[in-house]
C-alpha positions in Angstrom: 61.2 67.7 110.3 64.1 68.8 108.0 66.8 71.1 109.7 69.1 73.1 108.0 72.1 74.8 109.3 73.5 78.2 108.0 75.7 81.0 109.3 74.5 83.8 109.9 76.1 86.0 106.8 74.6 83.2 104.4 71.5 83.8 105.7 71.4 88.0 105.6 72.3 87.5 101.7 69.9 84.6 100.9 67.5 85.3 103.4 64.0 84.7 100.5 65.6 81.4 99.7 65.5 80.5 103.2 62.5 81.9 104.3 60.6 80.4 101.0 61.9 76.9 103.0 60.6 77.5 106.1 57.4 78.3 104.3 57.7 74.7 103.0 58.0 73.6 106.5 62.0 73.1 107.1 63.5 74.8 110.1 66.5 76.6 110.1 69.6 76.7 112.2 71.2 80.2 112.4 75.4 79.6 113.7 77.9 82.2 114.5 81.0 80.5 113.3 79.2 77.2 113.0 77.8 77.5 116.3 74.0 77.7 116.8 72.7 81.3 118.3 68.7 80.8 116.8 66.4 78.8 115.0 63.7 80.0 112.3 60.6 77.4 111.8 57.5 78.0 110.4 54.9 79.2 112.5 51.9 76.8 112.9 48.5 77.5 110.7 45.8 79.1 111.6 42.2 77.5 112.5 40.6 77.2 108.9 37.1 78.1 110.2 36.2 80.0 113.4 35.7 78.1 116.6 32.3 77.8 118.5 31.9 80.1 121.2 32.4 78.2 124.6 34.0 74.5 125.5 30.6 73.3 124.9 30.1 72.8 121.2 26.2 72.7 121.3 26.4 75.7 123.9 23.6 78.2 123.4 23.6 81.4 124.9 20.6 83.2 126.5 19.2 86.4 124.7 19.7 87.5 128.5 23.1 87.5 128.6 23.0 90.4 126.1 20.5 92.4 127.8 21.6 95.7 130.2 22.8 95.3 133.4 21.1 96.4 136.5 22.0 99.9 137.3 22.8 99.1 141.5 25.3 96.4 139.4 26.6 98.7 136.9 27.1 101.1 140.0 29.0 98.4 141.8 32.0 98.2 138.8 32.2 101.8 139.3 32.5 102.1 143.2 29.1 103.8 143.4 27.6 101.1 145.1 25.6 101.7 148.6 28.2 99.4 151.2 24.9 99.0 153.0 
């Protein structure tokens, strides 16, 4: 991993140049009169496809699971339930 360190008025007037370089992959080091106050690196990339649904990767789910729910449960999520 290449680091790079600039202060922080370099940076506001070449800030493209930079970013175009963490793009690339380098991260940057932001100083305030050569110290170090921040750090810029590239975020990491997103999942190229989508991920299965579940841990399980052969996990099937039920046509059940999207059918209504029972009205004494739906009445439950809604404090309408009978406490008897």
């Amino acid at each position: 991993m290449t680091m790079i360190r600039v202060n922080i008025a370099d940076a506001k007037t070449h800030l493209s140049r930079y970013l175009g370089r963490v793009e690339r992959g380098e991260t940057i080091l932001l100083c305030r009169r050569n110290v170090p106050v921040a750090e810029i690196r590239p975020l990491p990339k997103p999942p190229r496809k989508s991920r299965p649904v579940g841990i399980d990767r052969g996990m099937k789910i039920p046509t059940s699971f999207f059918e209504p729910l029972p009205q004494d449960l739906l009445d439950a999520f809604h404090g309408d339930a009978d406490p008897s």
